[in-house]
N, C-alpha and C positions, 0 to 999 in steps of 0.2 A: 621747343622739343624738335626733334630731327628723327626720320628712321631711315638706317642705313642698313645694308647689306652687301654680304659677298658667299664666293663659293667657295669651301673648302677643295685644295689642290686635289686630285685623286691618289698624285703621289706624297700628299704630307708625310713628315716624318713623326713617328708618336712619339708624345711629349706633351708638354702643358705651354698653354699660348696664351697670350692676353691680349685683351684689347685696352686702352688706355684715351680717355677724355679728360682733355685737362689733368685737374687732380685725383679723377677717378678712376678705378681701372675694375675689370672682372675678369676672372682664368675659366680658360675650361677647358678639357682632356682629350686629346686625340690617340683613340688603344687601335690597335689589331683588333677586327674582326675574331669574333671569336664563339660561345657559347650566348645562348642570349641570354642575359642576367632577368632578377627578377626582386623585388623587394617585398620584405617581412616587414610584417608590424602585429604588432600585441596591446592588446586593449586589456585593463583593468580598471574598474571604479578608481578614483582620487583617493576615498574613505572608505572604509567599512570598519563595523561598530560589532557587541557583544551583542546587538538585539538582530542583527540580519542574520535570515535564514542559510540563503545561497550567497554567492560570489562569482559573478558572470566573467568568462575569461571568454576573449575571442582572437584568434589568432590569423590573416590573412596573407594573401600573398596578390602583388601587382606585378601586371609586368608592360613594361612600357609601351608595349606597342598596342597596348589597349585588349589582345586577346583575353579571354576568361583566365586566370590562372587554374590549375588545376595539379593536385596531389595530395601527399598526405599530411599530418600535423600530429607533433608528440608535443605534451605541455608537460609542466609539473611546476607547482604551486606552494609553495612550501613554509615554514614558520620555525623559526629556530631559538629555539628555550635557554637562557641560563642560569639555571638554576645552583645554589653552592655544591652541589656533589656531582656536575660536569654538564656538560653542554649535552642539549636532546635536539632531534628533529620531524617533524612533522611533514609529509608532505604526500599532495594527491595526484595523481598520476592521469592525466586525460592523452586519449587517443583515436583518432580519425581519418574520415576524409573530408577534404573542403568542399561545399557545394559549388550552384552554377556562379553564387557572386564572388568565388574563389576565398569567403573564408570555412573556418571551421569553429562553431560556436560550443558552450557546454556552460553549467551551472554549477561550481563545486560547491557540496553541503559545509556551510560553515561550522556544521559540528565535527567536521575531519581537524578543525586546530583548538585550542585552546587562548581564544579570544582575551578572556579576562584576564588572564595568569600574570601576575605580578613580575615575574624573574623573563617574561616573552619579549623580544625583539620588538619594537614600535611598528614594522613595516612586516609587510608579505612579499616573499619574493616570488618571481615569475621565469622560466625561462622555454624558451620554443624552439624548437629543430619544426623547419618547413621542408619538406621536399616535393621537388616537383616532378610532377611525371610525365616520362620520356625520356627527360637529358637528365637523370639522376642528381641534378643541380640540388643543393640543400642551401639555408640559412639559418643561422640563429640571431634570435632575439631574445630582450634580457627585458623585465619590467619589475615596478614594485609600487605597493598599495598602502598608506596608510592606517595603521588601526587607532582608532580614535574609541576613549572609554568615556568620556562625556558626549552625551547626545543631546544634550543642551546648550548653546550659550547665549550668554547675557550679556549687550552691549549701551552704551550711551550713546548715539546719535549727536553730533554734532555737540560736544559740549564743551562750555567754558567751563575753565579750571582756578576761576576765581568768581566771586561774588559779588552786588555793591549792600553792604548792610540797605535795610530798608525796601530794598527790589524786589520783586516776585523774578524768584529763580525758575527759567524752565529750561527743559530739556525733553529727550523724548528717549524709551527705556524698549531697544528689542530684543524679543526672544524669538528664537529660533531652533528649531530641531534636527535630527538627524539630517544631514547632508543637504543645510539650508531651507530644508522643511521651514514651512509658516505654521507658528502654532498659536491658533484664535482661543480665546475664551478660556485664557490661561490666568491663574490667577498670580503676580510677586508681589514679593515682598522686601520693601524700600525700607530701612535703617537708617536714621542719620544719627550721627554722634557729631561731640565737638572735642575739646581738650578733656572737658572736665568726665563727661560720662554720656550717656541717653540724651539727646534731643526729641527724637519723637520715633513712631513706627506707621507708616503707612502700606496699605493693600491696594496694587493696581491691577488691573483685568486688561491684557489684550484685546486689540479689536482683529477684523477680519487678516489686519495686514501683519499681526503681530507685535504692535506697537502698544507700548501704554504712555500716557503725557504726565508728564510730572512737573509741580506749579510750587514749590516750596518758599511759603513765609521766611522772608531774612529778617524779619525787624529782633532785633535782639540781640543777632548774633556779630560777634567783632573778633573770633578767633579763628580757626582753620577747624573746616570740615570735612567728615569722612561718611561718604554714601555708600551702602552695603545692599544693593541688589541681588535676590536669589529666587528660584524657581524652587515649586514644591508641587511635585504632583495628586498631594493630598491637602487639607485644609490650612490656610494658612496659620504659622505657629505661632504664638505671643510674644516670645522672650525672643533675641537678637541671640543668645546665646546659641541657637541649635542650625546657625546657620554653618555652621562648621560642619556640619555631620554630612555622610554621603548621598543625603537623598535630596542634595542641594548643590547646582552649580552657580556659583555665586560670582560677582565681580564689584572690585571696589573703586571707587573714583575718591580725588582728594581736591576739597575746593579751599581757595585764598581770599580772606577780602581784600577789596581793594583799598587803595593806599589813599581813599578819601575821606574815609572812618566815616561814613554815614553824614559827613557835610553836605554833598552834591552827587549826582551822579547822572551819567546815561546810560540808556542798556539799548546798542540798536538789534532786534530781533534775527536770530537766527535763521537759517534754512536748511534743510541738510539735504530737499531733493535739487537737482542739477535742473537748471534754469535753461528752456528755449531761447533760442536766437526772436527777437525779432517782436518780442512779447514788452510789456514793460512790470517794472517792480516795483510791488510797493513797500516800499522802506517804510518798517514801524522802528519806532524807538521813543522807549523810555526816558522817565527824566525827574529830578527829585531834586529842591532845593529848599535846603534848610535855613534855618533864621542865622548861623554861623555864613554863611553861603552869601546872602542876599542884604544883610544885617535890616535894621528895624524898615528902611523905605525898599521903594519899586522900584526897578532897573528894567532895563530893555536890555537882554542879552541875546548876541549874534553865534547861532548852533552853527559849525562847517562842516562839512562831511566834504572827506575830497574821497574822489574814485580813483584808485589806482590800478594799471593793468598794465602789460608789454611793455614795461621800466618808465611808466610814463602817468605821469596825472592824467588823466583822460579828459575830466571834468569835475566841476566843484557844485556843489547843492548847498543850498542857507539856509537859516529859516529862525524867522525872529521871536524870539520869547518875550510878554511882557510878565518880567519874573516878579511873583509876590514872594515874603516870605512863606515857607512852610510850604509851599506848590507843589507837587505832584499830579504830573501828566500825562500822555501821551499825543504824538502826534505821527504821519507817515508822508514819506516825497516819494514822488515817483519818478523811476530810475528806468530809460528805455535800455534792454537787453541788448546791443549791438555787437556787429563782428567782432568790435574793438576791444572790449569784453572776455572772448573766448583764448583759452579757456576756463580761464579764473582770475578771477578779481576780488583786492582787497577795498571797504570802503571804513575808511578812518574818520570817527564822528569827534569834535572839540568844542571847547566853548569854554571863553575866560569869564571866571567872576571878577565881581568889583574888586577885591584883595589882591588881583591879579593870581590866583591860582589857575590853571590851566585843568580844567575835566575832561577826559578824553574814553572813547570805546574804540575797538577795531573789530570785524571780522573778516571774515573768507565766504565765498560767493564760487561756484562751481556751473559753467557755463557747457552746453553743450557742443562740440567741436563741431558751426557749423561753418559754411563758405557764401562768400559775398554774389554767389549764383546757382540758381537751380538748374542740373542738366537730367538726362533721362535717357537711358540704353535699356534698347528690347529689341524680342525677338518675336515672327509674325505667329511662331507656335511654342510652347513649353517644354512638346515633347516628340520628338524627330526620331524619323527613319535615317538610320548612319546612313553617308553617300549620297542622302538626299540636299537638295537647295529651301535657303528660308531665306528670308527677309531681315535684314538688321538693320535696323530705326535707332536713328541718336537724334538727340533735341539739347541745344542747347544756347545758348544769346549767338546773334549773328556776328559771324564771322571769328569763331572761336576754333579754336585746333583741338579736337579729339582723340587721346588713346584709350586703344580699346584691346582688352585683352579678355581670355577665355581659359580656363585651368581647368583640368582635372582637378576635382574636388576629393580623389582617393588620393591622391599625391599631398601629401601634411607638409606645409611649407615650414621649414625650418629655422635656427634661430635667424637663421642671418639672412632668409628670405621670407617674409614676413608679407602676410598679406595687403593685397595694395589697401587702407581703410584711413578713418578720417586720426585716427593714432597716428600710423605711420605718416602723415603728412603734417601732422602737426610737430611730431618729433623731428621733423628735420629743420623747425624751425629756431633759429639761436633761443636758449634756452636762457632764465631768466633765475639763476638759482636761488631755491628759499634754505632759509636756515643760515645763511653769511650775513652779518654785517658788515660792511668794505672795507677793508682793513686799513687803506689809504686814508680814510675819511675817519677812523675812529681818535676818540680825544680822551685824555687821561682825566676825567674827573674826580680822582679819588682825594685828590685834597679839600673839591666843594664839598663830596657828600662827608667826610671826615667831619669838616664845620657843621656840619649840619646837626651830626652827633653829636657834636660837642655841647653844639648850645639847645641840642632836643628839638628840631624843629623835623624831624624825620619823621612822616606819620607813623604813630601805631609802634613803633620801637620805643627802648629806653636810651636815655643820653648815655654816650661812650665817650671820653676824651681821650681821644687817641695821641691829642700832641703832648701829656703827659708822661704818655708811656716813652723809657728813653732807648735811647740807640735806635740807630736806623732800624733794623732785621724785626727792633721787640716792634717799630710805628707800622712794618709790613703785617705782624703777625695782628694785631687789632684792625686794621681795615680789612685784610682777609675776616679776622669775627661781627667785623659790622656786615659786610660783604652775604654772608651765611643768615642773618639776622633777616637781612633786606629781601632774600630769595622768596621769601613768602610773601612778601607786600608788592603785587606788581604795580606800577603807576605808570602816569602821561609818558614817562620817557620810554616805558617799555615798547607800548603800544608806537610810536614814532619811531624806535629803533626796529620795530617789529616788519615796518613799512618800509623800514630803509632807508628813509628822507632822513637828508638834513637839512636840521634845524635851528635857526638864527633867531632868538626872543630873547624875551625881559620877563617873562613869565614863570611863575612856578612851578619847576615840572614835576620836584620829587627827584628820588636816585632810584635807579634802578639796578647800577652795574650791571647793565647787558643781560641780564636775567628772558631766560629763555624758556615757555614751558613747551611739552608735547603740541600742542595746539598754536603755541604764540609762532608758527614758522615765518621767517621771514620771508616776503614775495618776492619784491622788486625794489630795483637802485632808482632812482626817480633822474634817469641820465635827460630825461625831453629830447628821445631819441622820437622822430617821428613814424607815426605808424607807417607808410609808407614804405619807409626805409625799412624796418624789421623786416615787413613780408617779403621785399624783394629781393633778401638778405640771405641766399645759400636756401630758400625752399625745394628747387629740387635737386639736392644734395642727396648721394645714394644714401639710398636707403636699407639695401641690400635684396629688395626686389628684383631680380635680376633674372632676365629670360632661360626658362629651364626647357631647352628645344624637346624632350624629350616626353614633358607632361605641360606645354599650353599648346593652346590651338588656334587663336585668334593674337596678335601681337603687331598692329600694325595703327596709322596716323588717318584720322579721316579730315577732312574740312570740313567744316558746318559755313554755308553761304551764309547771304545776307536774308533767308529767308527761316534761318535758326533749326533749323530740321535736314538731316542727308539721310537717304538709306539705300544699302547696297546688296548685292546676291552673296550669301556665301555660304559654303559647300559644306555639310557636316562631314564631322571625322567618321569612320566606319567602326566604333567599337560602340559597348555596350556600357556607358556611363553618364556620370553628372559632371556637368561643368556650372563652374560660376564665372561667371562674366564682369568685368565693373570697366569705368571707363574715367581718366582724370581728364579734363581740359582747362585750356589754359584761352580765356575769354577777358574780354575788352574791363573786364571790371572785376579780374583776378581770376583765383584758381578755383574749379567747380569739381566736385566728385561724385559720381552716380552712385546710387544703394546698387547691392549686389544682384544677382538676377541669378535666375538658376535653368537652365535647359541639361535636358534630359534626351540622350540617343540611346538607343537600341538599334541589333542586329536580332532577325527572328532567328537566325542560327550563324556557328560561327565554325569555323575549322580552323584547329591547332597541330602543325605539324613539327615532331622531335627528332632529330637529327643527332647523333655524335657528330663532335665537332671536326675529328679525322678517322680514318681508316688507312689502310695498306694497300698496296695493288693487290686485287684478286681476293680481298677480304670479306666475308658474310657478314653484310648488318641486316640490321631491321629499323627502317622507319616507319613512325607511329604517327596518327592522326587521330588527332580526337573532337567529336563533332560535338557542337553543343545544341538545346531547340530551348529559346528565350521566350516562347508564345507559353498558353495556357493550352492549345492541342498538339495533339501528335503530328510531325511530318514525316513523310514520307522521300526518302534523299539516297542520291548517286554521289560516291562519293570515290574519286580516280587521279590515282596517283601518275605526275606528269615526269618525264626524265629525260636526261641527254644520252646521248649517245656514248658516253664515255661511263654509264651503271647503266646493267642490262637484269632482267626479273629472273628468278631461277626458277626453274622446270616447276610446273602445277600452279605457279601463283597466278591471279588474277590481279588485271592492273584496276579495274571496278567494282566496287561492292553495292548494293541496292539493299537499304533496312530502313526501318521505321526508328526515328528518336523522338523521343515522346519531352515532356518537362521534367527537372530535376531527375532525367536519365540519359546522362551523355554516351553515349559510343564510341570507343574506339574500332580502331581498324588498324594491320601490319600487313605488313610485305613483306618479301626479305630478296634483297638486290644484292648485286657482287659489284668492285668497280674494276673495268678492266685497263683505264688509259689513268693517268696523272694529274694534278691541277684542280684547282677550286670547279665542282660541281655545282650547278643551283637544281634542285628538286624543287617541284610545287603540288601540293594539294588540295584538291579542287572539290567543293562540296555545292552542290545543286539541289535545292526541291523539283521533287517529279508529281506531275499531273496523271495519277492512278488510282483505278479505280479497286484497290488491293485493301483489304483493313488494316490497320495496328490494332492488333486482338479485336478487340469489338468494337473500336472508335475508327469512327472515316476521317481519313488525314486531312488536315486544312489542304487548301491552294493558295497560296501565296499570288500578289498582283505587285508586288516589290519585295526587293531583297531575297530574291529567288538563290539568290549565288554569293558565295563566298569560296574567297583563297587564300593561302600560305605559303612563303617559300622560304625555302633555307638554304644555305652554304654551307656545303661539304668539301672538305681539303682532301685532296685522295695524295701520299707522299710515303715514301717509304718508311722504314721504321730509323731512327738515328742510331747509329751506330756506335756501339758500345768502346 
């Protein structure tokens, strides 16, 4: 990492400039002096539903230089109907002023729309006029809210989308309510059918976190299942029939056996929460071998589970069975969680029977994005006086290069500047796409698996003799119908093809023709590309992170010695905000990233001065200054307008005013100047706490022992008018 700088010329010319590294480059704009801009934003809930009362709309304004923003805010909120005899419109009308945090908030009653209405638009529209006061400067912003009529849903948790007959199926069943609501001591209801009609009906009760376990006996079943999940907020019902009806949101899942017909099987156990760095796992997994499997004597059979992660085998786990017939087991290894790991990983379990048939499982593993070092950025206080000095402490391995940056936390970084986090760092890592199998490495088997039909050796299907059927076009149209047959049988070769690998045996894998469910995605090409090489492979590739001079305040490289710790003085900004802080380094034993930090500055008062951006020689304006008081009491404040000699004050005015600003009661204050000479004027407005002994009505004014003083200045163009 390098941090460079330079000065922009005084006389650049406006236009868009880049800088350029290597393959990277960032623009960014050089205008004319001008009005000082300000930005709009508009907040809406994501959702809102038929059962909420209100609909919080908040409308703000920023402006870059950290002053309070201040003005007024028109919203309107609106829903638009189509119904077959013409389009309607709904809509609620808010209007205000922002306060001292420069938004303007309000509650619209959700009975101003018509939430449930069938013929209603899916979303709520939003749009805002901001203006701001002084420079008449306005913005619009445009939003919109989702209306969602289920306030329930029903999900499966990590499931497999096929079975092994004989296995205990599990899975885990959550509900959830209005707007990710956790809904405890709920009671659903589980359905399973097969081909023919009813298998069974079970009742599950959520626990605190919303989850219920679900444990389903396969022994019996050899055809395709359908689980029918739904929520009732009244007792649960008998018949599978009334899951239809609207006092139910329901979800279906559809399971496969597998392609072992209850000979053999493994089942390695699920997870669906994300796995710590640095912990280890205990791999459970199933296992089941039948007297078709094992035939009348004992065998020793060798289980493999190979780990795979970042296109690479990582490591291989055993573990020896002394298999009887009719066995049924379980057993667990243990898997330490490492960098290498993150941020997911598939582990693919096998094991040849004596017939040489190949039994196989796969899953997925979700690993937490962490880094091969712990570092640490803080600050000596939480919560600063702007302009004041703190202490900034980084800790990290010795002799590691630190950056450290600091944001406005009101500035929403956008798509393409993305907060620094352990995402964006991991996304710039080459990516490892699932769902392809390599299209260079794939092989035509559709003549084995055809044999296969021919002579019925295909589990679980009926024979096809496809070399029968004549003419080329009729031999494609029968392996496309074997093809469709097989979609429901996944076996060993899915699961390998699912990994990526290839594979060179004598073994029986089954056909799977590439067969791909929701779940089976594929992870990684198994290239034994060394982890090494990944990491140091384009990781600090933009990101689109890119220094916003406008809204960060810390951006700069620190050293960490040999004694793992530096800390330096640095000056807070003078506005009234939050900043989040975070810090990347680049350490002896790779890349470290600190959690976020948050400091908080405040001004106990602030002074905003509005300007038109030109005038005429000898024209009346009026400059406006508006004082803010950020305390919880009244100050007492001087507040005097400063000028050049080229705008002079007209007869009566005073260039000082003395009042009381109390909390959530800004003051203004006007003048009214004339300019008499040409060329860019600077004004400044200068606001002071006074030590007197005068009241604000009945409250004695604080005395301030810092941040006594605050200023503002602006540029004024004094030029003729252009001529027609």
């Amino acid at each position: 990492m390098a941090e460079l700088s330079f000065l922009l010329p005084p006389d650049s010319v406006p236009g868009t400039y880049t800088i350029r590294t290597g393959r990277n480059s960032h623009s960014f704009s050089v205008k004319e002096q001008g009005l000082p801009q300000f930005a709009a934003l508009l907040q809406l809930p994501h959702t809102v539903t038929p059962e909420d009362e209100t609909i919080p709309l908040r409308v703000c304004g920023w402006n870059p230089s950290g002053k309070a923003f201040r003005g007024s805010a028109d919203a309107r909120l609106c829903q638009y109907i189509l119904p077959p005899d013409g389009p309607t419109r709904h809509c609620a009308v808010l209007r205000g002023q922002t306060g001292t945090k420069g938004c303007f908030s309000s509650e619209v009653p959700a009975a101003a729309f018509k939430l449930s209405n069938p013929y209603a638009m899916p979303r709520l529209y939003a749009v805002a006029w901001l203006q701001q006061e002084g420079t008449g400067l306005w913005q619009t912003v445009t939003q919109t809210c989702l209306v969602v009529q289920e306030t329930t849903t029903i999900s499966l948790q990590s499931p497999d989308f096929f079975y092994n007959p004989g296995a205990t199926y599990k899975a885990t069943m959550l509900l959830k309510g209005p707007k990710g609501s956790v809904l405890r001591e709920k009671e659903l209801l589980l359905v399973i059918n097969n081909m023919t009609g009813l298998v069974g009906i079970q009742t599950l009760l959520t626990d605190e976190l919303g989850r219920a376990s679900v444990e389903l006996d396969t022994s019996g079943w050899s055809d395709k299942i359908t689980l029918h999940g739904a929520f009732k907020d009244g007792p649960p019902a008998a018949e599978p029939e009334i899951l239809g009806s609207s006092h139910y949101q329901s979800v279906v899942y559809r399971l496969y056996p597998s392609s072992s017909g209850g000979k053999a099987f493994l089942a390695i156990h699920r997870v669906a929460k994300e796995l710590p760095c640095g912990q280890t796992l205990q791999l459970e997994v199933d296992y089941f071998l039948g007297e078709k499997a094992t035939g009348m004597e004992q065998h020793s059979l060798d289980v493999v589970f190979l780990v795979l992660a970042k296109g690479a085998i990582v490591t291989v786990l055993r573990k020896e069975l002394h298999a009887e017939p009719g066995l049924k087991g379980f057993f667990s290894l243990e898997l330490p969680i490492s960098l290498q790991l993150a941020p997911r990983f598939r582990v693919l379990g096998y094991m040849v029977l004596p017939d040489g048939e190949l039994v196989a499982d796969s899953t997925k593993f979700s690993v937490a994005k962490c880094f091969p070092t712990k570092v640490n950025l803080s600050f000596s206080e939480q919560r600063a006086l702007g302009g004041s000095h703190l202490r900034l402490k980084v800790q990290a391995a010795p002799g590691s290069l630190c950056a450290t940056y600091a944001r406005d936390q009101r500035a929403q970084p956008s798509a393409s500047k993305p907060r620094l986090s352990p995402d964006v760092v991991y996304d710039s890592i080459p990516r490892f796409y699932e769902g392809n199998y390599p299209s260079e490495v794939e092989e035509d088997d559709l003549p084995t698996c055809a044999l296969l039909g021919f002579i019925g050796m295909t589990p679980n299907l009926p024979s096809l003799n496809c070399f029968e059927v004549p003419g080329n076009r009729g031999w494609k149209d029968c392996i496309r119908s074997l093809q469709r047959r097989a979609a429901d049988t996944p076996g060993p070769s899915t699961f390998l093809k699912d990994a990526s690998l290839k594979v060179i045996t004598n073994t029986l894998l089954g056909c799977s023709f590439g067969v791909q469910y929701q779940t089976f995605q594929s992870l990684l090409f198994a290239t034994g590309a060394p982890l090494e090489a990944i990491e140091q492979a384009g990781v600090l590739q933009d990101t689109g992170l890119q220094r916003d001079l406008l809204r960060t305040w810390l951006w700069e490289l620190l050293p960490v010695g040999e004694s793992g710790s530096a800390e330096v003085m640095v000056t807070v900004p003078n506005a009234t905000t939050s900043w989040e802080a975070g810090m990347l380094c680049t350490t002896p034993l790779g890349l470290g990233l600190a959690p976020a930090t948050t400091l908080t500055t405040f001004k106990p008062l602030s002074v905003e001065l509005a300007l038109p951006s030109s005038v005429a020689p000898h024209e009346a304006f009026t400059p406006v200054a508006t004082v803010a008081n950020y305390l919880q009491q009244c100050l007492r404040v001087q507040v005097r307008l400063v000028t050049p000699v080229g705008l002079e004050m007209l007869a009566g005015m005073s260039r000082v005013y003395r009042d009381c600003v109390c909390p959530e009661e800004p003051r203004t204050f006007h003048w009214r100047l004339r300019a008499t000479s040409q060329g860019n004027m600077t004004a400044m407005a200068v606001a002071r706490t006074l030590n007197s002994g005068n009241l604000c009505g009945t409250q004695v004014p604080t005395v301030l022992s810092q941040g006594q003083q605050d200023t503002d200045s602006k540029v004024l163009l004094v030029q003729p008018p252009a001529s027609k």
